[in-house]
FILODREN-463187 format. One record per residue (C-alpha): x, z, y; chain; residue in one letter. Coordinates in steps of 0.1 Angstrom, whole numbers, plus 5000, padded with zeros to 4 digits. Each point is the difference from the previous one (the first is absolute). Layout:
<atoms>
X / Z / Y / A / a
...
</atoms>
This chain:
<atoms>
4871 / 5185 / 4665 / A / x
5038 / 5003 / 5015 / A / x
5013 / 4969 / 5020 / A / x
5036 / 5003 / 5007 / A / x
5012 / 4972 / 5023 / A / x
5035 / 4996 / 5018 / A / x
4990 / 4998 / 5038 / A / x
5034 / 4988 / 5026 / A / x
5001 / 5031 / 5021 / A / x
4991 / 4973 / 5030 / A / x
4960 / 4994 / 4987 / A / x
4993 / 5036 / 5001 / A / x
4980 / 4998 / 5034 / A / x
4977 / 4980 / 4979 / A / x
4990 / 5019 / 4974 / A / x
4974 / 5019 / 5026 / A / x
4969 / 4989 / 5003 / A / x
4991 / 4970 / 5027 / A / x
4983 / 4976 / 5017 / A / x
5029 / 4976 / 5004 / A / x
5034 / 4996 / 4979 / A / x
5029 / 4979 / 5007 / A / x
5032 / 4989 / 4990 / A / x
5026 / 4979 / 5018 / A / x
5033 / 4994 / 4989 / A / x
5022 / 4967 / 4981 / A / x
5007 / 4994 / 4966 / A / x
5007 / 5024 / 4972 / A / x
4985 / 5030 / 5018 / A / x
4974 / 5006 / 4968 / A / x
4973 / 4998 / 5020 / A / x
4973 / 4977 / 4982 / A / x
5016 / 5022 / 4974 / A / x
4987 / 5032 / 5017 / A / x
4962 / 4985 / 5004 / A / x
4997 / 4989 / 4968 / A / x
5007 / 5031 / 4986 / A / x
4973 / 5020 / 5029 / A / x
4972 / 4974 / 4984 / A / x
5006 / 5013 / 4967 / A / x
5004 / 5038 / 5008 / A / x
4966 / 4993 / 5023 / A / x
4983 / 4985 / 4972 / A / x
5007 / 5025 / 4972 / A / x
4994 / 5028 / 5026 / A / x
4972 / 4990 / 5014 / A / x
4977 / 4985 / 4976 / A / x
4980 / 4973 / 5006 / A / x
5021 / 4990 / 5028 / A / x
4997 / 4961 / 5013 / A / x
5029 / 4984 / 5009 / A / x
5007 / 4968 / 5020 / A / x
5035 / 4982 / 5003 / A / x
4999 / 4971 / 5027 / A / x
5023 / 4980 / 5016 / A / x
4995 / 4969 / 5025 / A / x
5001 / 4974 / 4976 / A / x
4998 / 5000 / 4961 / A / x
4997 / 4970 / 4981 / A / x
5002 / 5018 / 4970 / A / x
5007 / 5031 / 4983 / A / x
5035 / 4991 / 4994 / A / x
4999 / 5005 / 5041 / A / x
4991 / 5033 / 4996 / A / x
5013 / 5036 / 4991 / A / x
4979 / 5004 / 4969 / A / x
5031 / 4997 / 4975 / A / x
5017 / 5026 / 5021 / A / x
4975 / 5025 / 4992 / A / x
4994 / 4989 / 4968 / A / x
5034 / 5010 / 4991 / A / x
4999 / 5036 / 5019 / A / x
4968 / 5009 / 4980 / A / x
5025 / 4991 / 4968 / A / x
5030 / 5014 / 5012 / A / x
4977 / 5033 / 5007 / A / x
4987 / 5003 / 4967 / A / x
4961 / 4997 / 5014 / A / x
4997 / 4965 / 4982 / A / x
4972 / 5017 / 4983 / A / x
4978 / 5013 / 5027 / A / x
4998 / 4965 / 5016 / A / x
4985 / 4966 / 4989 / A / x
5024 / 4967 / 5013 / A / x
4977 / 4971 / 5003 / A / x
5011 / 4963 / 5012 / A / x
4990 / 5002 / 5033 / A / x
4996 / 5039 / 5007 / A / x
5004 / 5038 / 4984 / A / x
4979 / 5020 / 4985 / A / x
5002 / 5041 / 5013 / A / x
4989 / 5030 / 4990 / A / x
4966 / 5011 / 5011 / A / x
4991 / 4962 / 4997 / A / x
5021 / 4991 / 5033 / A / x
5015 / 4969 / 5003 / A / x
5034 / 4984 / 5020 / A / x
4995 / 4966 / 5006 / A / x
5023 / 4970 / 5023 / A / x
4987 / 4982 / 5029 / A / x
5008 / 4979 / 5024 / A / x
4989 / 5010 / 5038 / A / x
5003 / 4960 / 5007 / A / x
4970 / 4992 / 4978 / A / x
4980 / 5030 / 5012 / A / x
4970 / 4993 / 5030 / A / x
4982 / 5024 / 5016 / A / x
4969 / 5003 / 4972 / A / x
5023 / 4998 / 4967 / A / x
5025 / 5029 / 5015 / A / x
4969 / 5021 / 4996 / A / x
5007 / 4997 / 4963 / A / x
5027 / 5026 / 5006 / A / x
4982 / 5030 / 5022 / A / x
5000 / 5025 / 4972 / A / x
5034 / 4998 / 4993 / A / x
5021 / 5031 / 5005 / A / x
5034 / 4981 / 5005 / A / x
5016 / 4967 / 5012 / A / x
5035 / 4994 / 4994 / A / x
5010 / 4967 / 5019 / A / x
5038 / 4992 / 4988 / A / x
5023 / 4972 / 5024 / A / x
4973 / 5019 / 5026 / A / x
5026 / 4978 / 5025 / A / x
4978 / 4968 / 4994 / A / x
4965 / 5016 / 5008 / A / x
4983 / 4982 / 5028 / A / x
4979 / 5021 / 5025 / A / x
4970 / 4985 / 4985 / A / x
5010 / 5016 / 4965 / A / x
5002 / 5031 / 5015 / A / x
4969 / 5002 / 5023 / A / x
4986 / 4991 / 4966 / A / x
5013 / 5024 / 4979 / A / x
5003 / 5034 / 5024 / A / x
4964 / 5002 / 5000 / A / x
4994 / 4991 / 4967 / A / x
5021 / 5029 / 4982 / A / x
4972 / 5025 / 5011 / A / x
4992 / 5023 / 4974 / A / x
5007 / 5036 / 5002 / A / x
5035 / 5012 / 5001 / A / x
5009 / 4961 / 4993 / A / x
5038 / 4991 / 5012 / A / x
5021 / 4967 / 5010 / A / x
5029 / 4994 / 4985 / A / x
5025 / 4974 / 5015 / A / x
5038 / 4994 / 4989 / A / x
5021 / 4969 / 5022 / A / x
5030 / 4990 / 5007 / A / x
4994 / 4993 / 5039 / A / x
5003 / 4961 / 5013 / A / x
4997 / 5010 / 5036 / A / x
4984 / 5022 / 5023 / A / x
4971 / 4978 / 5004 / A / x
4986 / 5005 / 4963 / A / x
4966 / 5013 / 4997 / A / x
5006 / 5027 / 4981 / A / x
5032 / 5011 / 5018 / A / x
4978 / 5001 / 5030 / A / x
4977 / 5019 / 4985 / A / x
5024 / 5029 / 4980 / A / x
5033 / 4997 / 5022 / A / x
4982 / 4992 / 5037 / A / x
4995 / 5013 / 5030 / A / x
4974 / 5023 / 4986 / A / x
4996 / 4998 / 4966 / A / x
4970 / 5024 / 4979 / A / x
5002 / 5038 / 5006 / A / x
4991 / 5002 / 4964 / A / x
5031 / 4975 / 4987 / A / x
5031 / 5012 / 4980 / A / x
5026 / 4970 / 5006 / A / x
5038 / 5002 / 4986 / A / x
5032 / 4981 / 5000 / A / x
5018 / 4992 / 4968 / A / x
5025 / 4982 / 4991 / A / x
5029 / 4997 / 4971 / A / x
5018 / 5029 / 5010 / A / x
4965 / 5024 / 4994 / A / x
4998 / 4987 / 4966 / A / x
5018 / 5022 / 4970 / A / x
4989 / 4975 / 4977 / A / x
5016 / 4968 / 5021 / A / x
5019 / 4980 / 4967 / A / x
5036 / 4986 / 5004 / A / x
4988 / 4964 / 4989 / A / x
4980 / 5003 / 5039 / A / x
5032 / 5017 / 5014 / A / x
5021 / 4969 / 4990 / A / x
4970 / 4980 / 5018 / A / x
4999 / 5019 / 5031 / A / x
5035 / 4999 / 4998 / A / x
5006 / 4965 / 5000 / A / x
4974 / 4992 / 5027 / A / x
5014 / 5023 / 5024 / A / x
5029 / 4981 / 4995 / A / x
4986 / 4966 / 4999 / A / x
4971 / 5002 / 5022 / A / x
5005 / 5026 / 5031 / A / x
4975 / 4982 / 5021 / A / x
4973 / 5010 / 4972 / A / x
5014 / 5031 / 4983 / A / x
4980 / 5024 / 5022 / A / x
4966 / 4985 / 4998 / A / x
5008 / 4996 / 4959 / A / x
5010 / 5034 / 4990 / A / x
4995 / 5020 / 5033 / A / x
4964 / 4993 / 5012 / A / x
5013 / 4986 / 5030 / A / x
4979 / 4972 / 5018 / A / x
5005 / 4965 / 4986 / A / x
5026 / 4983 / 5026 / A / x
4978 / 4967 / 5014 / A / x
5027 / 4985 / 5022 / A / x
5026 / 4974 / 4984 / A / x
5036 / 5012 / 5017 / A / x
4985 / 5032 / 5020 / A / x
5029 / 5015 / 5022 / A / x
4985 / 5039 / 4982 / A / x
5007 / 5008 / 4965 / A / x
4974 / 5021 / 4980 / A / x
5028 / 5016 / 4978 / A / x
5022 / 5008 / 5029 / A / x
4971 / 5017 / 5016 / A / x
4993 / 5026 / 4970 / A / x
5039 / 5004 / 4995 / A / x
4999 / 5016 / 5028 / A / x
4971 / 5019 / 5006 / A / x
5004 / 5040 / 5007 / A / x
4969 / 5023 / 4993 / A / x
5006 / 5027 / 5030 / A / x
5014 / 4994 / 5033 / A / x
5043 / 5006 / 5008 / A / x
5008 / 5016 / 5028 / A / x
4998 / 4978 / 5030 / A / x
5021 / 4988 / 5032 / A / x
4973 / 4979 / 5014 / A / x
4970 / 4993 / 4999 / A / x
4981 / 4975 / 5016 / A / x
4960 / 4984 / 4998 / A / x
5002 / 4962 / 5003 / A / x
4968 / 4981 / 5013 / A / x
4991 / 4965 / 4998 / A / x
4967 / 4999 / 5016 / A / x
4976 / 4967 / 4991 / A / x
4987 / 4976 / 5026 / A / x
4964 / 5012 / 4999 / A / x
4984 / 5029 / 4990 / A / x
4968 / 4981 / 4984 / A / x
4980 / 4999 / 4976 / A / x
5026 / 4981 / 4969 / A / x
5027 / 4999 / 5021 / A / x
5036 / 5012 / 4990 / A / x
5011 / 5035 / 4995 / A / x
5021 / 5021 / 5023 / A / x
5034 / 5005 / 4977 / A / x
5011 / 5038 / 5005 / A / x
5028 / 5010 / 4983 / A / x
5021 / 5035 / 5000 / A / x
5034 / 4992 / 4989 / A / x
5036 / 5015 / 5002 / A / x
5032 / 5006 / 4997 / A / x
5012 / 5028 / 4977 / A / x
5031 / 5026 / 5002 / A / x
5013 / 4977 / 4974 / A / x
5001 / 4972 / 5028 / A / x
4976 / 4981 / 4973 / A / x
4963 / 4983 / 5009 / A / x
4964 / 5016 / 4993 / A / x
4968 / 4989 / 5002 / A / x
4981 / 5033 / 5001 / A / x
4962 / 4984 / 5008 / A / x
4978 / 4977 / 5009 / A / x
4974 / 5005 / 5021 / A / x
4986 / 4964 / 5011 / A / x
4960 / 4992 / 5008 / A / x
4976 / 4977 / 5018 / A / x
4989 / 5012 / 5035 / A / x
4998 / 5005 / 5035 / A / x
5034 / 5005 / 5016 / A / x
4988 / 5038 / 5004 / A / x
5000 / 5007 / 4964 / A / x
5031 / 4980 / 4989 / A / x
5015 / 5022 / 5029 / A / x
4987 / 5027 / 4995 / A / x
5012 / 4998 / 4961 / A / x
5036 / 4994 / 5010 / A / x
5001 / 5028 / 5026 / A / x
4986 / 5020 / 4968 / A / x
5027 / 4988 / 4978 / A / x
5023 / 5006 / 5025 / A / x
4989 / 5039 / 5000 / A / x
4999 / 5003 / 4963 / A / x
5035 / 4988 / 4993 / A / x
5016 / 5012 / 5034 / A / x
5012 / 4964 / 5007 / A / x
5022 / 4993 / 5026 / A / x
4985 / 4971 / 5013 / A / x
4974 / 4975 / 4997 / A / x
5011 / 4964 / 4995 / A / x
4977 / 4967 / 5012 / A / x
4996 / 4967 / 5001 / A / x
4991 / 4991 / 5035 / A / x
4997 / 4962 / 4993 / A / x
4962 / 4999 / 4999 / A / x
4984 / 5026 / 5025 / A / x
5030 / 5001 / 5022 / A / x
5002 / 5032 / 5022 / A / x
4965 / 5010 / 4989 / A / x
5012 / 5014 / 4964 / A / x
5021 / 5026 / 5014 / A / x
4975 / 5007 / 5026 / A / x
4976 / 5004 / 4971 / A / x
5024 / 5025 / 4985 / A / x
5004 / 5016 / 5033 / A / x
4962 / 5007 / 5000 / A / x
5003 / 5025 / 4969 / A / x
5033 / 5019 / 5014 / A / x
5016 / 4990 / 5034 / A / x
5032 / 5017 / 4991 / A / x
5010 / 4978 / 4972 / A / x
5034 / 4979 / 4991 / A / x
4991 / 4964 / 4991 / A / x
5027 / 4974 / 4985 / A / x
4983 / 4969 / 5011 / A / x
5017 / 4963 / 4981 / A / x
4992 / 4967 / 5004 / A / x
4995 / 4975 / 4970 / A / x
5026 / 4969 / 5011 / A / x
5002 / 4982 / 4965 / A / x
4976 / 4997 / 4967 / A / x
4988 / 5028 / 4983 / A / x
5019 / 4991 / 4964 / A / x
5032 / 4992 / 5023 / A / x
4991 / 5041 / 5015 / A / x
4995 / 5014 / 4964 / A / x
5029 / 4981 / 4982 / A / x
5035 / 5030 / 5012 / A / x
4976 / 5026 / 4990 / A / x
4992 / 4984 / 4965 / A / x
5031 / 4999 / 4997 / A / x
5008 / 5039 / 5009 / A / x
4971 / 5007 / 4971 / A / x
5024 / 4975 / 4974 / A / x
5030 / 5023 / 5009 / A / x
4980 / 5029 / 4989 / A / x
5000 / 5014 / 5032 / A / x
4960 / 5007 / 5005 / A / x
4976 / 5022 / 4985 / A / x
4965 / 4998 / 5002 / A / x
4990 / 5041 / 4991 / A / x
4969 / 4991 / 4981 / A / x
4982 / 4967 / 4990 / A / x
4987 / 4982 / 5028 / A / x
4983 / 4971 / 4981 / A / x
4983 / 4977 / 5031 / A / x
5026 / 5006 / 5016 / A / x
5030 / 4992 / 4972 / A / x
4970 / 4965 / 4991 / A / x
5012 / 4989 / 5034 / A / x
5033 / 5006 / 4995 / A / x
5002 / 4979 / 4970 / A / x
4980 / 4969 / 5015 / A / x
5027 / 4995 / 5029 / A / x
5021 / 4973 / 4987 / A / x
5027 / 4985 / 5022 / A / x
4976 / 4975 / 5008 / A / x
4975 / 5021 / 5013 / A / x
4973 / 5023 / 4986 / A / x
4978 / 4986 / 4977 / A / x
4974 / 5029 / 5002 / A / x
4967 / 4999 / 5014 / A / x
4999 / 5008 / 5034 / A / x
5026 / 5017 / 5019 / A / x
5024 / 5025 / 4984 / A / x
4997 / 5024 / 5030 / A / x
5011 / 5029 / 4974 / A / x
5034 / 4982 / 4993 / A / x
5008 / 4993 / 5039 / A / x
4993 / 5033 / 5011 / A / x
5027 / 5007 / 4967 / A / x
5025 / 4979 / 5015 / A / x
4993 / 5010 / 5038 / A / x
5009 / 5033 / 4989 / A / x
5030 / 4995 / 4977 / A / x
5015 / 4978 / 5026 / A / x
5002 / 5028 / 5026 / A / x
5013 / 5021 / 4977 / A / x
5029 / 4974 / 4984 / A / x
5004 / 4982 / 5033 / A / x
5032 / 4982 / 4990 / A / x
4987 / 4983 / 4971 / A / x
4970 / 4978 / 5018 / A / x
5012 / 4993 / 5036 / A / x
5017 / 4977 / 5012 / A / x
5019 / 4995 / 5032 / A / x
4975 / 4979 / 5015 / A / x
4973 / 5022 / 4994 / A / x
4986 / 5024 / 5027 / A / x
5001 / 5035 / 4994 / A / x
4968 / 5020 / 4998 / A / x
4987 / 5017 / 5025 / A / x
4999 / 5036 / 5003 / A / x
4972 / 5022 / 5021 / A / x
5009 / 5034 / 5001 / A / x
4968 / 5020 / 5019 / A / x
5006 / 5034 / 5007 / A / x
5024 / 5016 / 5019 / A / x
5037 / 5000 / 5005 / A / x
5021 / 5006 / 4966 / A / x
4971 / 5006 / 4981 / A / x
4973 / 4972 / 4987 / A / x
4974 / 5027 / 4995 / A / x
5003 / 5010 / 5035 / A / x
</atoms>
């Protein structure tokens, strides 16, 4: 038979075969719409085919995404090749979908769903790590795929870990959509997104954008004003400079080393162009600045000297003698630091070039009270270390000492 089904240019990547497939992105990006319609393409393609929808928690099928693919094998015309039960569907081939929840699963009754050759989890945001450890290894029959669509909560989700981390599955296909991908996006949801754009800034970019959920009541950051002014490639630059805000200890759990490349553009306006921040010894998170330094053709290197004294740019000095090193000293609170440059960032006067989401989570738990994060936001001091050295006049005051400036090398020339 023909299938003809609409696809938003932005799911193509997915229509490949694989292991893993994703999608992030807010409100009205279409796409539940867009998995609901692969499960009943799957099914009539592939006969015999056993689906399973899941979610964290589903008290009942009402909780589920049943109706919405009840109402794609209607509006397909296939109404005929499939057989809608109360609790689950009827394929061709004698396959079945059916709607769990991962919550109610254990170890022995997950086994139920080994032969299954696709699991769908919708609101994938509120899987716990034990839900996936579960499932992953469960979805095992040949060729067999995981699907997951979420609007992201913050970086710490399981499945955001798993499909957006560090390093996610060589085999996983994971996209970004959002209102603006979607052709079929209705005016009666424009009007909506609309009016909460309007009406609720603090939220609008985790509602419609995919943005992490904002945690921090009165947080100096603001989500929106972040993705307002984010640039895709990099300006030409004036300066550039790697900030470092190395931890106490280099232990096992302990903080991270905030590195940060930022500058300032021919435009005379803020970037943040990476982030390179880790745990380790003060080797690596030297030698990772140093790096950073090289890649970008920095200018500088800024540091907080507070906690290892003369012994962080010694460190430094260890990887390349000949080496120019800002070094500041932290005199008042690190909300009373981060407020001026908030406040650059509100005047639409920063751009992050990319998404940096730890880093932008930290941003929005700083609150003028303090940071309400876990831990230490060593990514956002390492921020404001270097955006104050590169808008001096906006964060020190008269009473504050200037930085301190090693130049090694020789005369005229910090390289030497």
């Amino acid at each position: 038979m023909t299938l003809s089904i609409a696809t938003p240019r932005v799911f193509a990547p997915l229509l490949k075969p694989s292991r893993y497939k994703g999608v992030w992105g807010g409100r009205g990006s279409g796409k539940s719409h867009f998995f609901a319609e692969a499960v009943v393409e799957k099914c009539l393609m592939q006969p015999g085919t056993r689906v399973v929808c899941v979610r964290e928690v589903q008290k009942s099928l009402k909780d589920s995404v049943k109706r919405l693919i009840e109402d794609k094998i209607e509006a397909l015309g296939v109404g005929d090749r499939f057989n809608v039960k109360s609790a689950e569907i009827g394929t061709p081939g004698g396959g079945v979908i059916v709607f769990q929840g991962l919550q109610d699963h254990t170890a022995e009754s997950v086994k139920s769903l080994e032969g299954f050759n696709v699991a769908w989890a919708e609101e994938a945001q509120s899987l716990s790590a034990r839900s996936l450890e579960l499932l992953r290894p469960t979805i095992r029959a040949p060729g067999s795929e995981i699907w997951a669509s979420w609007n992201p909560r913050n970086a710490a989700d399981p499945i955001d870990q798993l499909l957006r981390g560090i390093t996610p599955p060589s085999d996983a296909i994971v996209v970004r959509a959002n209102y603006s991908d979607n052709p079929f996006f209705p005016p009666e949801l424009e009007a909506e997104r609309e009016f909460d754009q309007r009406t609720k800034p603090d939220r609008y970019g985790h509602i419609w954008l995919g943005d992490y959920e904002p945690v921090a009541i009165g947080a100096i950051w603001d989500r929106l004003v972040l993705h307002r002014n984010r640039r895709a490639e990099v300006p030409p630059m004036a300066r550039i400079l790697v900030a470092v805000d190395p931890a106490v200890s280099s232990e096992r759990g302990s903080d991270e080393h905030g590195i940060v490349v930022v500058g300032i553009g021919q435009d005379g306006r803020g970037y943040l162009l990476a982030d390179y921040t880790l745990r380790g010894t003060p080797l690596q998170w030297a030698g990772r600045a140093v790096a950073a330094l090289d890649e970008f053709g920095a200018d500088a290197i800024v540091i907080e000297r507070n906690q290892g004294g003369d012994m962080c740019a010694q460190t430094l000095r260890t990887i390349r003698p000949h080496l120019r090193i800002i070094e500041v000293v932290a005199t008042r609170g690190k909300h009373v630091r981060a407020e001026p440059i908030a406040a650059l960032y509100s005047l639409d006067r920063i751009s992050h070039v990319g998404t940096f989401q730890r880093l932008e989570d930290q941003m929005c738990q700083m609150t003028a009270g303090g940071y309400e994060g876990e831990g230490s936001p060593d990514r956002v001091d390492a921020l404001v270390w270097g955006f104050t050295e590169l808008f001096p006049t906006i964060n020190r005051g008269a009473a504050k000492p200037p930085p301190r400036v090693e130049r090694v090398g020789g005369a005229g020339s910090w390289m030497g």
